[in-house]
Steps between C-alpha positions, in 0.01 A plus 500: 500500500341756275359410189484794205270437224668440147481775257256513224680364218276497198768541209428138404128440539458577145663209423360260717144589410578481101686167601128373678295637185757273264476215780108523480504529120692190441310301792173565278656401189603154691119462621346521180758246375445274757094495464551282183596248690299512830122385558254736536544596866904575411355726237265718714751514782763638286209727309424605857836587578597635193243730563605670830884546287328694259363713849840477678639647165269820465592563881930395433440715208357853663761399789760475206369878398503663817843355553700679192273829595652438832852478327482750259409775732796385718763470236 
């Protein structure tokens, strides 16, 4: 059997990155709903958490970036 590597096929990962930032958005929005109604641990965990989002968005977003350079130069 030989096994050939798939192509690179990055015509989509625009998408699917903008798709994670909106995902990530929305989970944050949730959180801060939901620490009206936790105790005070609930509310620090999902402070906590809600702050590595905000870091997983600056990185989704630069990704985003590089992504339409990426498609622009190849269009």
């Amino acid at each position: 059997m030989e096994f050939k590597p798939n192509p690179d096929d990055r015509s989509d990962n625009a998408n699917k990155i903008q798709n994670a930032i909106n995902n990530t958005r929305e989970n944050m929005k949730e959180a801060e709903a939901s620490m009206k109604f936790g105790n005070e641990q609930d509310r620090q965990n999902a402070l906590a958490k809600n702050e590595r989002r905000e870091e997983a968005l600056v990185a989704l977003q630069s990704e985003l970036k590089d992504e339409q350079a990426f498609n622009d130069a190849n269009d």
